[in-house]
C-alpha positions as CSV (number, residue, x, y, z in Angstrom):
1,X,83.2,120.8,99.3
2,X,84.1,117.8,97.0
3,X,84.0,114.2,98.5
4,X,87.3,114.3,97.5
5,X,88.3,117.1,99.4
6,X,86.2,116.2,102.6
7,X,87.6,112.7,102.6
8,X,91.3,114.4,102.8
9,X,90.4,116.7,105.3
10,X,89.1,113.5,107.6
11,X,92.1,111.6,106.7
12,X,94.8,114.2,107.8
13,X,96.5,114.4,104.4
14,X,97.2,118.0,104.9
15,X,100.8,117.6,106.3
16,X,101.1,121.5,107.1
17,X,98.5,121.7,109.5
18,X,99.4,117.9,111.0
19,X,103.3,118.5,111.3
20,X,101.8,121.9,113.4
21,X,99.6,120.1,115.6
22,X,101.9,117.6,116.6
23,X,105.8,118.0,115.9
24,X,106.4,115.3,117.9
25,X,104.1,112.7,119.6
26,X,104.7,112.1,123.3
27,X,105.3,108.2,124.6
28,X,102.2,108.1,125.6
29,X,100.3,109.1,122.4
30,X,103.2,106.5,120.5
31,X,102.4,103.7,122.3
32,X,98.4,104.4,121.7
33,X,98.9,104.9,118.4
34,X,100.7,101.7,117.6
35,X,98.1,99.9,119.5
36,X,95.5,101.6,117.6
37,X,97.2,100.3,114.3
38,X,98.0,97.1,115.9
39,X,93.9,96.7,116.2
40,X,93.6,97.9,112.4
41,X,96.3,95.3,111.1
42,X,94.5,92.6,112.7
43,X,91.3,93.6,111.1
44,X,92.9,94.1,107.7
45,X,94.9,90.4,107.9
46,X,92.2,88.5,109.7
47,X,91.9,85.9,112.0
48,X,94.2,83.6,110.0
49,X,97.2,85.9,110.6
50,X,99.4,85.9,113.9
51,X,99.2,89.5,114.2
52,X,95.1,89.1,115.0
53,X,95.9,87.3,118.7
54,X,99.1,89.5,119.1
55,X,98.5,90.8,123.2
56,X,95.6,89.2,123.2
57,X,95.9,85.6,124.4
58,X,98.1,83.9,127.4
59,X,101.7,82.8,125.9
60,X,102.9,79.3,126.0
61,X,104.5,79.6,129.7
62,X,101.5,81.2,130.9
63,X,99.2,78.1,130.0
64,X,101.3,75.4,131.1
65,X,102.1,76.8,134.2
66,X,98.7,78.6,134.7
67,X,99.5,81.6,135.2
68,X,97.5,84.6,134.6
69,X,98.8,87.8,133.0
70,X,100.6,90.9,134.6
71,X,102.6,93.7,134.5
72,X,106.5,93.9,134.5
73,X,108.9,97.3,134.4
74,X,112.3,96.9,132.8
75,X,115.5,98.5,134.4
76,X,114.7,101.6,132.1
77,X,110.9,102.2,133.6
78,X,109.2,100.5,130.8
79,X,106.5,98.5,131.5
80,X,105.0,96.0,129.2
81,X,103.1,92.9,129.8
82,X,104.0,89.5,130.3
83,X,102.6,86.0,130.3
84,X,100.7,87.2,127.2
85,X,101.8,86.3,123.8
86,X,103.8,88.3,121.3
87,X,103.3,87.4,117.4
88,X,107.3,88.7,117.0
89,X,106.4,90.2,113.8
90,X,108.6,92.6,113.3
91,X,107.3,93.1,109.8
92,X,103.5,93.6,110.3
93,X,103.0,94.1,113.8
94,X,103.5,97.8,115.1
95,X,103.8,96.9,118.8
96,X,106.1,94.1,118.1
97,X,108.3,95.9,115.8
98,X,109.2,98.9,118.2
99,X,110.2,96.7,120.7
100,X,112.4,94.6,117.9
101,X,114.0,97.1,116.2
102,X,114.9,99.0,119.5
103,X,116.8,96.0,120.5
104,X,118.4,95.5,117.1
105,X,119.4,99.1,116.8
106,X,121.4,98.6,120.2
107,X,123.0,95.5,119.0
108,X,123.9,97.6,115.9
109,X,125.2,100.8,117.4
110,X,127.2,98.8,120.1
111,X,129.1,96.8,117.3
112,X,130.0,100.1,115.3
113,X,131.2,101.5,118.8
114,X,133.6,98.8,119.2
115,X,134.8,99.5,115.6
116,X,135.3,102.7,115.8
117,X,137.1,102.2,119.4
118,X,139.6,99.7,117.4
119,X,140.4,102.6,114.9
120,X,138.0,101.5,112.1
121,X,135.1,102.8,110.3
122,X,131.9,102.3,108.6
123,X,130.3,102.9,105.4
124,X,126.5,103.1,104.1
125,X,126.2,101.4,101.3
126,X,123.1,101.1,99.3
127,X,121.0,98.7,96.8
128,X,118.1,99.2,94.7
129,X,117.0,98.6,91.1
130,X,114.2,100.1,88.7
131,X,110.7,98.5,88.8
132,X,106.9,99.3,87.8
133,X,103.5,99.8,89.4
134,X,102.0,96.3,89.0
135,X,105.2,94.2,89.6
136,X,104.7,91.3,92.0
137,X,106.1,92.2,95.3
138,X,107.1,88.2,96.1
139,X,109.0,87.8,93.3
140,X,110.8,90.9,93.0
141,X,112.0,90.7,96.5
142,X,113.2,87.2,95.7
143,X,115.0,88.3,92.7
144,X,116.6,91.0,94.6
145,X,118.5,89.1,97.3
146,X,119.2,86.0,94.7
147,X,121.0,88.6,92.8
148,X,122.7,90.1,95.8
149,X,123.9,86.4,96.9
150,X,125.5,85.9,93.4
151,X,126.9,89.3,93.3
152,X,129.1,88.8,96.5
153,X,129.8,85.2,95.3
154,X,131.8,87.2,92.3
155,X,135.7,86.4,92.9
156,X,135.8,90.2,91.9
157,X,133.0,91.3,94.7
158,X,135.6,89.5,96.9
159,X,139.1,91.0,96.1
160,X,137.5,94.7,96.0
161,X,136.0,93.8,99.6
162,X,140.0,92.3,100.1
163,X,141.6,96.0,99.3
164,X,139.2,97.9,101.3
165,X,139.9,95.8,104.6
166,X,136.4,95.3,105.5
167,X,135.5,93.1,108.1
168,X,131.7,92.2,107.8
169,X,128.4,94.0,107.0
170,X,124.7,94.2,108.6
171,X,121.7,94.2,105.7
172,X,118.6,95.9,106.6
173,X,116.1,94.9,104.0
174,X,113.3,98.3,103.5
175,X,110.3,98.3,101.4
176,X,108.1,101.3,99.9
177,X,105.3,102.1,97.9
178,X,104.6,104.6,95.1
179,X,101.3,104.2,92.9
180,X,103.2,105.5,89.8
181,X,106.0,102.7,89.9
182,X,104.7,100.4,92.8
183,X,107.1,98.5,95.8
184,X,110.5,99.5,95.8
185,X,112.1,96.9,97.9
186,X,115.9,98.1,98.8
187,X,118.6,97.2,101.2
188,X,120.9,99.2,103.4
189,X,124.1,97.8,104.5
190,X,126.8,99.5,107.0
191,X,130.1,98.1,106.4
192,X,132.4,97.4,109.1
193,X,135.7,98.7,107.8
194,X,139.4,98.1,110.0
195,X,140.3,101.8,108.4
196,X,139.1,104.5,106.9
197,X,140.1,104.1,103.0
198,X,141.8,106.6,100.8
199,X,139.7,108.9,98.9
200,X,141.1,107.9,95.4
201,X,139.9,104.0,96.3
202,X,136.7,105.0,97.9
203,X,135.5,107.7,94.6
204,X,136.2,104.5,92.7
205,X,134.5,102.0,94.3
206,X,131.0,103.1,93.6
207,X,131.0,102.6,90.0
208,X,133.8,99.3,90.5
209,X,129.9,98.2,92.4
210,X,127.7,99.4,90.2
211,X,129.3,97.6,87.3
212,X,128.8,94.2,89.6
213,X,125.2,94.6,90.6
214,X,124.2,95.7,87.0
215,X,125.1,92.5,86.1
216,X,123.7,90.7,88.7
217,X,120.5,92.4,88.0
218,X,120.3,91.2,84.6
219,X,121.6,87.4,84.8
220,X,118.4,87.2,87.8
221,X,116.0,89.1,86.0
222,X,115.4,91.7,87.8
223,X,115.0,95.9,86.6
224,X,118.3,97.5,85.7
225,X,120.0,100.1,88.2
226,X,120.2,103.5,87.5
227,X,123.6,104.7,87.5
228,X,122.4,107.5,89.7
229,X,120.8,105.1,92.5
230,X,121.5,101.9,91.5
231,X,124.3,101.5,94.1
232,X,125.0,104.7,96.6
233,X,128.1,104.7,98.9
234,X,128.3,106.9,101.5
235,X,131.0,108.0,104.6
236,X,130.4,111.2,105.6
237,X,127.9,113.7,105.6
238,X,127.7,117.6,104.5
239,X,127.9,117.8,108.5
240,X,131.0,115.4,109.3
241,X,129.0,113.1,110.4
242,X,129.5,109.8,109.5
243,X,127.0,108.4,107.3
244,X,126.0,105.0,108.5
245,X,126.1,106.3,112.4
246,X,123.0,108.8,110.8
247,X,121.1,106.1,109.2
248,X,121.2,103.5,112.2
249,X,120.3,106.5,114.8
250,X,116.9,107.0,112.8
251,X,116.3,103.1,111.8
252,X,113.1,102.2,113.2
253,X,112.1,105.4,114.8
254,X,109.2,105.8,112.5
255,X,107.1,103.6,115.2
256,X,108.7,105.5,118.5
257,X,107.7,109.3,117.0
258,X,105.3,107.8,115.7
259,X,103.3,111.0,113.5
260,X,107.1,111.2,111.7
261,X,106.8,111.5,107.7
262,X,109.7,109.9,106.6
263,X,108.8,109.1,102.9
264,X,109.9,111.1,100.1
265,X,107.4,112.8,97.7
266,X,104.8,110.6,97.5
267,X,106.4,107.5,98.6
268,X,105.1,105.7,101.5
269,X,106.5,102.9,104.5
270,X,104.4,100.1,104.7
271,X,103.9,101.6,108.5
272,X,102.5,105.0,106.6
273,X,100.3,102.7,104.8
274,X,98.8,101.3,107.7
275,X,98.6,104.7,109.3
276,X,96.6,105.9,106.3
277,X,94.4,102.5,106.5
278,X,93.6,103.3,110.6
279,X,93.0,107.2,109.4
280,X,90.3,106.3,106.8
281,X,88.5,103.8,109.2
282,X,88.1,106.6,111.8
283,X,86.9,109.3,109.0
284,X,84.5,106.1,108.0
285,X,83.1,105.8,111.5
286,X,82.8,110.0,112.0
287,X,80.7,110.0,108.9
288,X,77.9,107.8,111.2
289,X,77.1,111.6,112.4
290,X,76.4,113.1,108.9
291,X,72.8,113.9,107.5
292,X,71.8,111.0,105.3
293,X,72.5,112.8,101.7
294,X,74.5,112.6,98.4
295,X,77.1,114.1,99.3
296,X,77.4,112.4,102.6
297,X,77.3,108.8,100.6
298,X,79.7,110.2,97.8
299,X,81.7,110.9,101.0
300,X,81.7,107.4,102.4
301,X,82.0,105.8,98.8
302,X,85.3,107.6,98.6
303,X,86.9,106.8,102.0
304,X,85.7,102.7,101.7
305,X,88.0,102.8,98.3
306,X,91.1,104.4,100.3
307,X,90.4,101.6,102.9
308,X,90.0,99.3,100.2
309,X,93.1,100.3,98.5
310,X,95.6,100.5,101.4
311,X,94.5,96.9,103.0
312,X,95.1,95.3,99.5
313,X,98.8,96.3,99.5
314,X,99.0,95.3,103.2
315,X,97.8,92.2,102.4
316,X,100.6,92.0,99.6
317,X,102.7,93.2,101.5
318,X,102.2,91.1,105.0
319,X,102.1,87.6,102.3
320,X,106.2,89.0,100.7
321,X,108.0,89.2,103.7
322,X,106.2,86.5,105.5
323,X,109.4,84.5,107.4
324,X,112.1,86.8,106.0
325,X,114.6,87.9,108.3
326,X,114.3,92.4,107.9
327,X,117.6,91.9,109.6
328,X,120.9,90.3,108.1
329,X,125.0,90.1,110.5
330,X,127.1,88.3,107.8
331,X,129.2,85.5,109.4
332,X,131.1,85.5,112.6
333,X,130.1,89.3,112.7
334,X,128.1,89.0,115.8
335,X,130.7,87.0,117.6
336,X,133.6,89.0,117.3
337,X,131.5,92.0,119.0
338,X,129.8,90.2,121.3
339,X,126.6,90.5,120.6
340,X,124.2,87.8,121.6
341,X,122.3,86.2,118.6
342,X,118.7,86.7,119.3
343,X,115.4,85.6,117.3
344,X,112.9,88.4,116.5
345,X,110.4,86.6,118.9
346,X,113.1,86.0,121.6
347,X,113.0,89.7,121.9
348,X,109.8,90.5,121.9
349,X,108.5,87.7,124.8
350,X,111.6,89.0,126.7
351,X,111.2,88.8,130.2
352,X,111.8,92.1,132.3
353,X,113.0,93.1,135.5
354,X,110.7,93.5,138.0
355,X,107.1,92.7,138.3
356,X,104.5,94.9,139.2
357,X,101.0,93.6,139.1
358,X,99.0,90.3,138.3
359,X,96.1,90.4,136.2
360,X,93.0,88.4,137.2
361,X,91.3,86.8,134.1
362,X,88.4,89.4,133.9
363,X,90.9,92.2,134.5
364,X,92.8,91.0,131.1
365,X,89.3,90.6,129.5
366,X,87.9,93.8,130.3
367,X,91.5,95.3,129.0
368,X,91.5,93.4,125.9
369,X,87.4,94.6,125.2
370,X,88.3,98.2,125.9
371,X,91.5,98.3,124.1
372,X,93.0,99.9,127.0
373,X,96.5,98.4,126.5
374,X,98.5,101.4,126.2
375,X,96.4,103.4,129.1
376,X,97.3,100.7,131.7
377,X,100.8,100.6,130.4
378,X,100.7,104.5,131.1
379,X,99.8,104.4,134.7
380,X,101.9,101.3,135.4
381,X,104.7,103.7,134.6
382,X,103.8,107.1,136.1
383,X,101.2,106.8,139.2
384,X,101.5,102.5,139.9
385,X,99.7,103.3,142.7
386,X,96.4,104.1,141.2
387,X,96.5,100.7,138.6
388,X,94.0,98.8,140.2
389,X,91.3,101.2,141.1
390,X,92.3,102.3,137.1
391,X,91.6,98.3,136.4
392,X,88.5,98.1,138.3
393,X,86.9,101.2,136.1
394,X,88.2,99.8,132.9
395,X,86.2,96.5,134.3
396,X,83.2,98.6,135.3
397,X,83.3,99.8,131.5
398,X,83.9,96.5,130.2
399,X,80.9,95.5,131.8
400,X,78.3,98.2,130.7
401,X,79.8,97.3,127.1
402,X,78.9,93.7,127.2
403,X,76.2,93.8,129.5
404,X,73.3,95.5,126.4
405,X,74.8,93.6,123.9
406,X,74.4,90.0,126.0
407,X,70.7,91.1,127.1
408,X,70.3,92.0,123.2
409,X,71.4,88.9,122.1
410,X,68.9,87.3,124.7
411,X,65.8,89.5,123.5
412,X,66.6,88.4,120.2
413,X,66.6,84.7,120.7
414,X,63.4,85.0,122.6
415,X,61.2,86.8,119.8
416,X,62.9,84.5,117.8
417,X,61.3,81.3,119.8
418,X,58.0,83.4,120.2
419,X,57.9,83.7,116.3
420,X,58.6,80.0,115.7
421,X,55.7,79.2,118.3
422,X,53.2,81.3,116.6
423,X,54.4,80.0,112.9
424,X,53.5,76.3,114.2
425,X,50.8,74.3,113.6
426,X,48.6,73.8,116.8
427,X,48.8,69.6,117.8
428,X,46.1,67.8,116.1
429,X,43.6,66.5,118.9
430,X,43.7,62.8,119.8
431,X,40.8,61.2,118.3
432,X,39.2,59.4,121.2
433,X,38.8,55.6,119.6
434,X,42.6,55.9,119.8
435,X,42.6,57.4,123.3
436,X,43.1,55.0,126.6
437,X,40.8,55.8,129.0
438,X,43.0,53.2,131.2
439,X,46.2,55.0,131.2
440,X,46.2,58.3,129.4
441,X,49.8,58.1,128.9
442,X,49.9,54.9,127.7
C-alpha cells in the first residue's frame, strides 16, 4: 500500500463505504462531532482567535455576578450550557453556528409562511462570477458585494424589481473551495414576491439580470459571469416544490447531520474543510501505533501536508469573513413579519427555559480537560438523574489525567535542581586570618 493510499484510507475519503456506515449521524454523534471540530478549529486559529476560549471560560454575567456554570433545557429538551461564553461565530465556530443558523432558518421560514399566507411567493435567485485558484479570498469577497450594492443601485435593477412586485429579499452569503479554481464565494437570495409572476416576465428576467451583474462585475473588477451560472433564477422544482422553500429547509443542516456531503464534485464547504483537517489529525495520532519504518514515515509525511494544507485555507478563510454578517434582511423586511432583530451572539448566549444543574468550578474543569461537553449535554437530556455521579467520574478522570503529568512536572524540576547542585562550584573555605573567632557570624 502507497502512503498515498493508506493516508486516504485513515482519512475516510472513500465516500462509498462512509455514506454506508453512517447515512445519517444521530444527535448525539452531531453534537460530538462539532465539538470535536470545535477543539480542531481552536488549534488550527490559535489562542489569538475567539473561537480558542469558545465554551471554555465563564461569560460576562457569570463573572460579575459570580456565578459558576450550569446546565439549562430549552422548551424543546435541548440542553446547553450557560453562564459560559459563546464566541457567536457563526462563521468559524461549529457549535456556535448550529445553534445560529437554526434560529435564523426559523426567522426565515416564518417570514416566507406569512407570505405565502398573504397570497405571495418566493423566488431563489442566485449570484456568482468566475475566479482562479490563487485569487485572494478578502478581496474577491469585497469585490463581490461592492458590485452587488452598485448593481441594485441601477435605476434599471429598480424598475425590473418595480414590475415584478417584490417586496424585500434575505442574502445568505456561501463560500467553497476547489484546488483547480480556488474560493468561490456566492450568494443566495429568496425574494419575497406579493404574486406569483407570469411566465413570459419571469423566462425573461434571468437574462434582463444577467445583463446587470455582468456589468457590475466588470466596472468592480471582479471575474465575468458565465451566462450559464452567472445569475440562476429559480420557482419551482422538477417536484412542484417551490424552489426557495427547498434551499432554506437544507441551509445550515450540514452541521445538524453532520457526516452529510453536500459539495459538488470535488468542491468543498469550509465546514468539509475542517472535517477533513479533524480526520487527518486523528489518522496523525493512529500512526503513534505503527512500526517505526519508511513506509510508516512516508505515511506521516503525507498526512502532516493534508493537515498543513487544509488549516492554511482555514486560516484564509477564518481572516475573509472576519465581522461580515453570513446573513443579510434588506430594509423594513424584518418589521413587517415580525421578526425580532437579533445579533449572531445574542443568539448564541441565549438564555433557556429551565435550569437543571450548577456546575462547581472543578466540575467545569474536569469537563473542559476531558472534552466531555457533548457527553454531559447527552445525559442532561436523556437520564438527568444520573448527571452528577456522570460528573463525579468525569472528575475522577480529570484527575488521573492531571495527576502524572503535575508529579512529572515535579520530578523534573527536582533533577533539574539536583543537576544545578552538582554543576556548582563547592564554597571556597574561609581563610582563618579573615575568620572572627568572636562572632562567627559577624
Amino acid at each position: 500500500m502507497t502512503a498515498d493510499m493508506a493516508a486516504n484510507a485513515a482519512l475516510g475519503k472513500n465516500t462509498k463505504s462512509a455514506a454506508a456506515l453512517s447515512p445519517q449521524a444521530t444527535e448525539k454523534a452531531a453534537r460530538s462531532t462539532r465539538y470535536a471540530l470545535l477543539n480542531t478549529m481552536s488549534a488550527v486559529l490559535g489562542r489569538e482567535h475567539r473561537v480558542s476560549v469558545c465554551q471554555r471560560v465563564k461569560n460576562y454575567s457569570a463573572q460579575q455576578a459570580g456565578t459558576s456554570p450550569g446546565i439549562s433545557v430549552n422548551a424543546a429538551g435541548r440542553a446547553h450550557f450557560h453562564g459560559v461564553g459563546s464566541c457567536g461565530d457563526v462563521w468559524a465556530c461549529p457549535v456556535c453556528s448550529h445553534r445560529i443558523s437554526g434560529e435564523r432558518r426559523a426567522e426565515v421560514v416564518e417570514a416566507m409562511r406569512q407570505n405565502r399566507d398573504a397570497g405571495g411567493v418566493c423566488l431563489l435567485v442566485t449570484w456568482t462570477f468566475s475566479h482562479h485558484a490563487g485569487d485572494d479570498l478578502g478581496a474577491n469577497i469585497r469585490g463581490f458585494c461592492k458590485a452587488l450594492s452598485w448593481m441594485k443601485s441601477l435605476r434599471h435593477y429598480k424598475q425590473i424589481m418595480s414590475d415584478i412586485e417584490k417586496i424585500g429579499e434575505i442574502r445568505a452569503l456561501e463560500i467553497t473551495h476547489r484546488w483547480a479554481n480556488g474560493w468561490h464565494p456566492h450568494a443566495h437570495e429568496v425574494w419575497y414576491l406579493k404574486s406569483a409572476p407570469a411566465a413570459k416576465k419571469l423566462a425573461g428576467l434571468q437574462s434582463e439580470l444577467f445583463a446587470l451583474w455582468a456589468k457590475a462585475c466588470r466596472k468592480h473588477e471582479i471575474g465575468a459571469p458565465t451566462a450559464e451560472r452567472g445569475v440562476t433564477v429559480e420557482y419551482r422544482e422538477a417536484d412542484g416544490g417551490e424552489a426557495a422553500g427547498a434551499y432554506v429547509a437544507k441551509w445550515g443542516m450540514e452541521l445538524t447531520f453532520a457526516n452529510r456531503k453536500t459539495g459538488k464534485l470535488d468542491s468543498r464547504s469550509p465546514w468539509q474543510i475542517l472535517k477533513d483537517c479533524h480526520a487527518a489529525r486523528q489518522a496523525w495520532k493512529s500512526t503513534g501505533s505503527l512500526p517505526d519504518g519508511p513506509e510508516r514515515q512516508e505515511l506521516r509525511a503525507s498526512i502532516k501536508k493534508r493537515i498543513q494544507r487544509d488549516a492554511d485555507l482555514l486560516r484564509e478563510y477564518a481572516a475573509a469573513v472576519k465581522g461580515r454578517a453570513q446573513l443579510f434582511w434588506s430594509r423594513g423586511l424584518k418589521d413587517q413579519y415580525g421578526i425580532a432583530d437579533m445579533a449572531d451572539a445574542e443568539i448564541a448566549d441565549k438564555p433557556e427555559i429551565v435550569r437543571i444543574a450548577t456546575l462547581s468550578p472543578d466540575h467545569w474543569a474536569a469537563i473542559c480537560n476531558t472534552r466531555s461537553h457533548a457527553d454531559v449535554l447527552h445525559v442532561a437530556e436523556t437520564d438527568p438523574m444520573y448527571l452528577g455521579e456522570m460528573l463525579d467520574g468525569i472528575l475522577e478522570r480529570a484527575r488521573a489525567r492531571t495527576a502524572p503529568t503535575r508529579r512529572a512536572k515535579t520530578h523534573q524540576k527536582v533533577r533539574a535542581y539536583v543537576r544545578q547542585c552538582l554543576d556548582m562550584e563547592p564554597p571556597k573555605p574561609i581563610p582563618a586570618a579573615e575568620f572572627n573567632t568572636t562572632n562567627p557570624w559577624g
